[in-house]
MARBA-3410 file (N, C-alpha, C, O; in Angstrom, 1 decimal):
155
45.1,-64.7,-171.1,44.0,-64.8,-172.1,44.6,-65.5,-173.3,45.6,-64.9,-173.6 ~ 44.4,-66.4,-174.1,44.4,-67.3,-174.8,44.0,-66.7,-176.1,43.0,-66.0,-176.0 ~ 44.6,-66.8,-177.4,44.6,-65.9,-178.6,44.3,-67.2,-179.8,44.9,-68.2,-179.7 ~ 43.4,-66.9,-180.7,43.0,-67.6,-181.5,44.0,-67.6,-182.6,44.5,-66.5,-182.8 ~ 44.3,-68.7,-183.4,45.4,-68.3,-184.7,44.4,-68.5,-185.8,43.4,-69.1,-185.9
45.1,-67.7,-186.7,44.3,-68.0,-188.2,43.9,-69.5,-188.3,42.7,-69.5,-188.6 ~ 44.5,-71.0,-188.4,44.1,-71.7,-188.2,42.5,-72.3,-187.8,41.6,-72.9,-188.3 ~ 42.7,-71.7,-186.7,41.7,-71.8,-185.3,40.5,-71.3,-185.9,39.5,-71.9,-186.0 ~ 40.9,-70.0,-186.3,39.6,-69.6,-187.0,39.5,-70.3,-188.2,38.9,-71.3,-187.9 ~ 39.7,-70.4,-189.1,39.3,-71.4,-190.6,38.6,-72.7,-190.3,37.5,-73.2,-190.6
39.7,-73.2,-189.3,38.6,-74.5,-188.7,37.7,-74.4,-188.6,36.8,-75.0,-189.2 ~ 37.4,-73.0,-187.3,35.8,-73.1,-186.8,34.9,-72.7,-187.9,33.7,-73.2,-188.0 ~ 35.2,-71.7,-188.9,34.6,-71.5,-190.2,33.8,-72.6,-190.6,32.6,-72.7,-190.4 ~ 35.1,-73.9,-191.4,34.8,-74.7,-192.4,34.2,-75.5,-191.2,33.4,-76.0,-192.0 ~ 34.0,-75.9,-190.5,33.0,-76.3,-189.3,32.0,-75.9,-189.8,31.4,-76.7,-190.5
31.4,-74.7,-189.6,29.9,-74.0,-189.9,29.6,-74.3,-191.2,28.7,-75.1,-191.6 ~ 30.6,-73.5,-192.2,30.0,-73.4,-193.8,30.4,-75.1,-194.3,30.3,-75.3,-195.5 ~ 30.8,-76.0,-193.7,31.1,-77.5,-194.5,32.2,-77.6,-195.5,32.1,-78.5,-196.4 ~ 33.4,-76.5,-195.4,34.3,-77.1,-196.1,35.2,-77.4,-195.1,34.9,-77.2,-194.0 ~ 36.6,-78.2,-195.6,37.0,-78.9,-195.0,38.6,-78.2,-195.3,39.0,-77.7,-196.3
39.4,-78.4,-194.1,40.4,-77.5,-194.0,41.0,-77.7,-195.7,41.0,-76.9,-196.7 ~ 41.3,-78.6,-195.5,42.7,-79.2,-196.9,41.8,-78.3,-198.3,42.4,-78.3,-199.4 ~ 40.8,-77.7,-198.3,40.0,-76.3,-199.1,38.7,-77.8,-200.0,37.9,-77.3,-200.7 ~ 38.6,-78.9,-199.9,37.8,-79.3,-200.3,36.1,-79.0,-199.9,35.9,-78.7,-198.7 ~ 35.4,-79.0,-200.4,34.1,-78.4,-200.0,33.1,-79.8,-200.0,33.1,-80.8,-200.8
32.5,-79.7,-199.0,31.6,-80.7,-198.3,30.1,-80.5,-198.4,29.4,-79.5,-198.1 ~ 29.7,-81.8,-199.0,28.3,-81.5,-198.9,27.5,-81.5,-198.1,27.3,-82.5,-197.4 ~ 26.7,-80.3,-198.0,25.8,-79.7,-197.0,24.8,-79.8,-197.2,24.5,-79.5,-198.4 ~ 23.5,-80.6,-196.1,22.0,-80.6,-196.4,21.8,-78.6,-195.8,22.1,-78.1,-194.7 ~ 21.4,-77.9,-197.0,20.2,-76.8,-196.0,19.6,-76.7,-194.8,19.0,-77.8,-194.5
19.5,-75.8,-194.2,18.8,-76.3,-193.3,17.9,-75.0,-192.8,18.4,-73.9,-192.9 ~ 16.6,-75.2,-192.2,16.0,-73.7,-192.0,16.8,-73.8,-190.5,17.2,-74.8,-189.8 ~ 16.9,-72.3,-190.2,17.2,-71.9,-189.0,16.5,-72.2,-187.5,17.1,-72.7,-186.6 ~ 15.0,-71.9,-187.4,14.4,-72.1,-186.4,14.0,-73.7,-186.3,13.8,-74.1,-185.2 ~ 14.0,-74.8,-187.6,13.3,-75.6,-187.0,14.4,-77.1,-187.5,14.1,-78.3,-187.3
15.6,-76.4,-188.1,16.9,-77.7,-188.2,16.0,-78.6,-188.9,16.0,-79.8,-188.5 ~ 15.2,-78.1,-190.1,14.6,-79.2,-190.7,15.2,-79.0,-192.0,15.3,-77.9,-192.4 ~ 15.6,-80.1,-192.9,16.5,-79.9,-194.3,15.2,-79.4,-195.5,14.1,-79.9,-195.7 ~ 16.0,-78.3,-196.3,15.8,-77.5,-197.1,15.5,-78.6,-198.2,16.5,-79.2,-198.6 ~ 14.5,-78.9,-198.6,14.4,-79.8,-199.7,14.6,-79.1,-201.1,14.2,-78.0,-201.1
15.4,-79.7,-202.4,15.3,-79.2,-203.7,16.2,-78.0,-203.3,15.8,-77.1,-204.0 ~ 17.3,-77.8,-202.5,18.3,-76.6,-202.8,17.6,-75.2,-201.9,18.1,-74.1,-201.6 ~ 16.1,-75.5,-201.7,15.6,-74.0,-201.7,14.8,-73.6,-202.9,14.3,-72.4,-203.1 ~ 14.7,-74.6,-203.9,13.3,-74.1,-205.3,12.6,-74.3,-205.2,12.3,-74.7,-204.1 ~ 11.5,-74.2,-206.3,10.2,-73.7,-205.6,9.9,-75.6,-206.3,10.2,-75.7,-207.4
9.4,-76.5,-205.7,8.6,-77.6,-206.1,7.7,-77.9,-207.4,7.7,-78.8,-208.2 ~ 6.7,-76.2,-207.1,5.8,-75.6,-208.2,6.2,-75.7,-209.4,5.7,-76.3,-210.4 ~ 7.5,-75.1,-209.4,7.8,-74.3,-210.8,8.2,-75.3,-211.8,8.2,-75.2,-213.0 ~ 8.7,-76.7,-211.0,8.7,-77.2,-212.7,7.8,-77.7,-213.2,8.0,-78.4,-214.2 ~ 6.1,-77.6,-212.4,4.9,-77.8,-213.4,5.1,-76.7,-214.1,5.2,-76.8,-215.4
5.0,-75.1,-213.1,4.1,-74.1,-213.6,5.5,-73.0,-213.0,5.8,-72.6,-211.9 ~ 6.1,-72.8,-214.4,5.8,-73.1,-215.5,6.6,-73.9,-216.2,6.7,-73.7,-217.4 ~ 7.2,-74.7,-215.6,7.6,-76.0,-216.6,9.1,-75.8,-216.5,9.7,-76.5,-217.4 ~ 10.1,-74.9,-215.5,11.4,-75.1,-215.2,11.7,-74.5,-213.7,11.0,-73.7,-213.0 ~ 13.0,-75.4,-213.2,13.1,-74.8,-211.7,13.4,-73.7,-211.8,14.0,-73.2,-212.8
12.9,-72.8,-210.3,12.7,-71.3,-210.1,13.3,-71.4,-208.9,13.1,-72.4,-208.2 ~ 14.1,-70.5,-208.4,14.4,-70.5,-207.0,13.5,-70.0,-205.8,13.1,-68.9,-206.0 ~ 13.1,-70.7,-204.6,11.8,-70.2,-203.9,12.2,-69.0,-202.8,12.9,-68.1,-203.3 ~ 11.8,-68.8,-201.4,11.7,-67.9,-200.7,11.9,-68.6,-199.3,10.9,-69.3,-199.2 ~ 12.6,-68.6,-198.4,12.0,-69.0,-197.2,11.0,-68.2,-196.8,10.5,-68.6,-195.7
10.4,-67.2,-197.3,9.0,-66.1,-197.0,8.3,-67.0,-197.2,7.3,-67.0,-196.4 ~ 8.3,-68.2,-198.1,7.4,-68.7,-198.3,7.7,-70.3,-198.4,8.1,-71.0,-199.4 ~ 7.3,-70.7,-197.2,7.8,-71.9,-196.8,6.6,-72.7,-196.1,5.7,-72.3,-195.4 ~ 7.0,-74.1,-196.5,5.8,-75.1,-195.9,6.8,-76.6,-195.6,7.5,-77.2,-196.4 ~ 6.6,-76.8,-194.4,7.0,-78.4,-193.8,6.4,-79.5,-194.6,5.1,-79.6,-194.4
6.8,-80.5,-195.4,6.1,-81.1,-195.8,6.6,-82.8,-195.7,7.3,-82.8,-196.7 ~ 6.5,-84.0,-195.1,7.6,-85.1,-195.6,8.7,-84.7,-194.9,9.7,-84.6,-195.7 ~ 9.1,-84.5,-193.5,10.4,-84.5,-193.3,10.9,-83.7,-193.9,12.0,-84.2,-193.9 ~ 11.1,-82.6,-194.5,11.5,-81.3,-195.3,10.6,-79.9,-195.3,9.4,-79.7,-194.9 ~ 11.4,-79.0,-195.9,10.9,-77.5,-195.9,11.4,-77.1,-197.7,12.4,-77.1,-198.4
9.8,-76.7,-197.7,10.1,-76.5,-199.3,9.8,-74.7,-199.4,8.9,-74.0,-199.0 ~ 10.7,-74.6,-200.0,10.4,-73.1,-200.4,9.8,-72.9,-202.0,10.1,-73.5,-203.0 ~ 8.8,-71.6,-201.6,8.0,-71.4,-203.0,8.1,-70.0,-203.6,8.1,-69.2,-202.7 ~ 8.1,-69.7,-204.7,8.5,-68.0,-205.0,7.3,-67.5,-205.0,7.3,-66.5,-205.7 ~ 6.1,-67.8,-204.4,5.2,-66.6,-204.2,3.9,-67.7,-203.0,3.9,-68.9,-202.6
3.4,-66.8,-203.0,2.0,-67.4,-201.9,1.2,-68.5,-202.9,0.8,-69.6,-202.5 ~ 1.2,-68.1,-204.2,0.0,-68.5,-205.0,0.9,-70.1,-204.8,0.2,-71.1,-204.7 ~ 1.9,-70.2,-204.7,2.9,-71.2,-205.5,2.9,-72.6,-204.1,2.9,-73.9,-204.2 ~ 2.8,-71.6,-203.0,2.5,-72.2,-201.6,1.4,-72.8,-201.7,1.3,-74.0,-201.8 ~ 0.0,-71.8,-201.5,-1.0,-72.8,-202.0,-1.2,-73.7,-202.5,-1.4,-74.7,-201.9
-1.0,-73.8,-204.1,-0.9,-75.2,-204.9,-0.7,-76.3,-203.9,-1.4,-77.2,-203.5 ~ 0.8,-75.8,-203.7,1.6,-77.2,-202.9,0.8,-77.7,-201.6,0.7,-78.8,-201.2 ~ 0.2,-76.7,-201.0,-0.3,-77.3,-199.9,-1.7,-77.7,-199.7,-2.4,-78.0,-198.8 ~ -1.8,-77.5,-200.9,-3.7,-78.0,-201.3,-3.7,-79.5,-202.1,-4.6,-80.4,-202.1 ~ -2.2,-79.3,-202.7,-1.8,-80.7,-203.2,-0.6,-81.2,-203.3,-0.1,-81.4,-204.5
0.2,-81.7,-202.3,1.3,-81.9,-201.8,1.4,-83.3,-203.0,1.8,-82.9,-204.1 ~ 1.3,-84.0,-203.0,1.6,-85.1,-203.4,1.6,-84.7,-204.6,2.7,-85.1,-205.0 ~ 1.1,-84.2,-205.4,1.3,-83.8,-207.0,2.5,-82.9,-206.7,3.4,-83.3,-207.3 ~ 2.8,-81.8,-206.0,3.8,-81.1,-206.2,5.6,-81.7,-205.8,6.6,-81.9,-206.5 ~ 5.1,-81.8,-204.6,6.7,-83.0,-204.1,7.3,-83.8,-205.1,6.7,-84.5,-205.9
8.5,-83.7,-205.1,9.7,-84.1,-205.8,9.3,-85.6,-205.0,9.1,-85.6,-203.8 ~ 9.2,-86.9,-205.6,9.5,-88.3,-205.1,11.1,-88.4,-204.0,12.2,-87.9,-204.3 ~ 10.6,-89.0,-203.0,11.8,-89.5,-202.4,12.3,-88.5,-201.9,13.5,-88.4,-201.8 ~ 11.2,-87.2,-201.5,11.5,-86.3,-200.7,12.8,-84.9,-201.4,13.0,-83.7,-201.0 ~ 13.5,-85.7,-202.5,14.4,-84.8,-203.1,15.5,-85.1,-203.1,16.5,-84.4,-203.5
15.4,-86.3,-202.7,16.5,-87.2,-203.2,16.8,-87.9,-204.6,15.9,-87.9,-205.4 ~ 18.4,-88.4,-204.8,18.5,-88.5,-206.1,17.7,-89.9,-206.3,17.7,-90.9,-205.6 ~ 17.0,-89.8,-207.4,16.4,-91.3,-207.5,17.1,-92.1,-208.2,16.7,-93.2,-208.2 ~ 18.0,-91.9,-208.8,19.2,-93.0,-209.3,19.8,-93.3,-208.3,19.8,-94.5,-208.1 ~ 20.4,-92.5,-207.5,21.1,-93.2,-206.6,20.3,-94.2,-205.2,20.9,-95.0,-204.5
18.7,-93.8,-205.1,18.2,-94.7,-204.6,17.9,-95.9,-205.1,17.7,-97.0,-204.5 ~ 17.9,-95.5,-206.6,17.6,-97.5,-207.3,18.4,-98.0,-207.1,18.2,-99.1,-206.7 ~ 19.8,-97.6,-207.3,21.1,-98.6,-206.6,21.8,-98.5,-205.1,22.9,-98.4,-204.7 ~ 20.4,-98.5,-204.4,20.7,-98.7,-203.1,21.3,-97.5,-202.2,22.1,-97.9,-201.4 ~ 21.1,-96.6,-202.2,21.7,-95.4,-201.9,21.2,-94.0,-201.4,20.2,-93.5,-202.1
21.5,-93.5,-200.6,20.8,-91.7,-200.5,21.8,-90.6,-200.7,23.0,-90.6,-200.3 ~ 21.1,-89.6,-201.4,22.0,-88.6,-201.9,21.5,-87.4,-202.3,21.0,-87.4,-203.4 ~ 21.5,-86.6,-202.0,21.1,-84.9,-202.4,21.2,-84.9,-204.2,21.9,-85.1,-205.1 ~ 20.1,-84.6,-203.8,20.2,-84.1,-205.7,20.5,-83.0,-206.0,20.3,-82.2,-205.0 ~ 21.0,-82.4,-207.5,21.2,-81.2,-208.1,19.6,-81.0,-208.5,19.1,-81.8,-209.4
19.0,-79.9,-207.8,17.3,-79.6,-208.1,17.4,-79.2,-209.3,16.3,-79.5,-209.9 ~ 18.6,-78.5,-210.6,18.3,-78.8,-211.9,18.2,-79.8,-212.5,17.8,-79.8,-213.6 ~ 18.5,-80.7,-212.1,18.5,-82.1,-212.9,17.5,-83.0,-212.5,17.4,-83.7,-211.5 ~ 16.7,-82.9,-213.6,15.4,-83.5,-212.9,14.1,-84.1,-214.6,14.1,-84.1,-215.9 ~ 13.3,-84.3,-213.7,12.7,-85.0,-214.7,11.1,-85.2,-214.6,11.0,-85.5,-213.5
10.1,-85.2,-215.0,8.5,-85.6,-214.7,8.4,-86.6,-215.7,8.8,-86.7,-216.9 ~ 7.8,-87.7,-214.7,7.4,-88.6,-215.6,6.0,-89.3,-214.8,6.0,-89.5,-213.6 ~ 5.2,-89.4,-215.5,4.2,-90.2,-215.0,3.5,-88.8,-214.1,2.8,-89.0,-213.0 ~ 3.6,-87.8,-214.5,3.2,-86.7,-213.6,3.6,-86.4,-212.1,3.0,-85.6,-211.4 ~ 5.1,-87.2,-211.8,5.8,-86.9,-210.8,7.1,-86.2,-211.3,7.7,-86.4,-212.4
7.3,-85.4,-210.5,8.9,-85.0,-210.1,10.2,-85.7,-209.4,10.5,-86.1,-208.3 ~ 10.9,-85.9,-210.8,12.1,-86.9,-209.8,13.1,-86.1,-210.3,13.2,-85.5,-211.4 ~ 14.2,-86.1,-209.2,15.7,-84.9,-209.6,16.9,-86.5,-209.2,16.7,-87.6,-208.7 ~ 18.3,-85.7,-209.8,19.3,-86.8,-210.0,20.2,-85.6,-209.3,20.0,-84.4,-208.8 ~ 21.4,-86.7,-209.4,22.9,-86.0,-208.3,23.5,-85.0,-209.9,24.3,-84.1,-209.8
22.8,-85.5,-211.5,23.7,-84.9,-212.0,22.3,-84.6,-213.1,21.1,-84.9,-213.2 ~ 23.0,-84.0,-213.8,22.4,-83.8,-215.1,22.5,-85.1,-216.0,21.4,-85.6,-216.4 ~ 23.5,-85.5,-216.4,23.6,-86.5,-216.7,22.5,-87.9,-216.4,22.3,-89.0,-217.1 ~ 21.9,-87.7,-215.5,21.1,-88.8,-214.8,19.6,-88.8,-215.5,19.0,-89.8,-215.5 ~ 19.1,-87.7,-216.2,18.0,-87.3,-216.7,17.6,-88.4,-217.7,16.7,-89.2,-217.7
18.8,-88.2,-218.4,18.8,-89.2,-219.9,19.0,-91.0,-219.3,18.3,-92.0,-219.8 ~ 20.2,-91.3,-218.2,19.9,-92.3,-217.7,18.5,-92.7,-217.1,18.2,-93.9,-217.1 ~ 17.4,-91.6,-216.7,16.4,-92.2,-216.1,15.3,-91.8,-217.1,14.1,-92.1,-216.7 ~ 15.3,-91.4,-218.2,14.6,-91.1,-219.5,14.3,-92.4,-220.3,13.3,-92.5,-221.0 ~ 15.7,-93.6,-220.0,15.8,-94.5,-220.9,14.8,-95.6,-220.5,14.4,-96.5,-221.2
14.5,-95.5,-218.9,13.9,-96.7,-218.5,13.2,-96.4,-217.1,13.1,-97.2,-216.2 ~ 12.6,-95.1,-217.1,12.2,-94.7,-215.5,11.1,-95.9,-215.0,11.7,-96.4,-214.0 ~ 10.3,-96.3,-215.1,9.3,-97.6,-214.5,10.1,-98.5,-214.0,9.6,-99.1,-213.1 ~ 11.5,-99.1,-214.5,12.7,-100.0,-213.6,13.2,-99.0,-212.9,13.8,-99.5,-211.9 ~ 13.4,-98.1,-212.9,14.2,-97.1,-212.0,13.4,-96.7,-210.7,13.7,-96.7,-209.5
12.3,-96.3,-211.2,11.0,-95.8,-210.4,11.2,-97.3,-209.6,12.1,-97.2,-208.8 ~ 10.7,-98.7,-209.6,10.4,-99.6,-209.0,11.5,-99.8,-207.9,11.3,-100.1,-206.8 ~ 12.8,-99.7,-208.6,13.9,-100.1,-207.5,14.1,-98.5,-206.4,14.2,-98.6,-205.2 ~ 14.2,-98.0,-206.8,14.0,-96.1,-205.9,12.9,-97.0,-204.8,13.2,-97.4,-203.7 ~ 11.7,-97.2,-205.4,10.4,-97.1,-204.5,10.5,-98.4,-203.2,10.0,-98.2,-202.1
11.3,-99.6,-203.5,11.5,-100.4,-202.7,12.7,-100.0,-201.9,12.6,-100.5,-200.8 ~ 13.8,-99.4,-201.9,15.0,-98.6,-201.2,14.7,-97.6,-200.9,15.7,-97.1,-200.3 ~ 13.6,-96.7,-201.0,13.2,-95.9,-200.3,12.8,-96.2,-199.3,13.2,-95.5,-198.4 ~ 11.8,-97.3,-198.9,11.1,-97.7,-198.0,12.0,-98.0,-196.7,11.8,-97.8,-195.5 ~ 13.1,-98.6,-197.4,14.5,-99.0,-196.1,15.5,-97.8,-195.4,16.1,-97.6,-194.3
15.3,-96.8,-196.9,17.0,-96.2,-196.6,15.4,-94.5,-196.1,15.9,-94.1,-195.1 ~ 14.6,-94.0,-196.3,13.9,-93.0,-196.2,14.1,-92.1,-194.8,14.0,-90.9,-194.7 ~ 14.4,-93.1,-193.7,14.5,-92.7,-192.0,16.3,-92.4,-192.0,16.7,-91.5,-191.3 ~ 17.1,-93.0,-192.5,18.4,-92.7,-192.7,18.8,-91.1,-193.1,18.5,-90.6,-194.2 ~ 19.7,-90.3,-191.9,19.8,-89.3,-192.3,21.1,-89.0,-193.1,21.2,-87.9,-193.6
END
């Protein structure tokens, strides 16, 4: 019978949880369990940064498929909204960073770092990105919206 070494196990670990032996930590899409569909926005609720105007963290209790993703909401009421009116609620670009889509790119955003403009929700890879896309979002928004159209089916 064949005996596993500490090794062996850490590997298969950072396998599952996405770090990587040498201790660096790897970025991981979310994912719900039964349907392997990515956790959009970290797991916050979409809602909350209309209502009430900052991210909140949601529930998988309370979850809806929407766009290629699963958005979690911190209550039923918050569900509703979203699913009565998805397109006002959804984060653009599915919850991707939209800076890094204006320069050609796909990338998980930090769901704090984010922004409403024009009565959408757009999130960046950093905080830093807010004020970058504060300064000029309608060129930002235009190049996002045509690289989205290419890079959107890219997982």
């Amino acid at each position: 019978m064949s005996s596993f070494s500490r090794r062996h196990i850490l590997i298969l670990a950072a396998s599952i949880t996405g770090v990587d032996v040498g201790g660096s930590i790897a970025v991981a899409q979310q994912t719900t369990p039964a349907s392997r569909t990515r956790v959009a926005l970290d797991g916050y609720d979409p809602v909350s940064y209309f209502d009430p105007g900052r991210p909140e963290k949601g529930s998988s209790q309370f979850s809806f498929d929407f766009d290629d993703a699963a958005y979690w909401f911190k209550s039923a009421d918050h569900r509703a909204k979203f699913v009565a009116d998805p397109e006002r609620y959804a984060p653009q670009y599915g919850g991707y960073c939209a800076l890094t889509l204006a320069a050609g790119s796909k990338a998980e955003a930090d769901p704090e770092a984010w922004s409403i403009s024009n009565g959408k929700l757009y999130v960046f890879g950093a905080k830093l990105g807010i004020a970058n896309f504060n300064r000029n979002p309608a060129e930002i928004v235009s190049s996002a919206d045509s690289n989205w159209r290419k890079l959107r089916e890219i997982r």
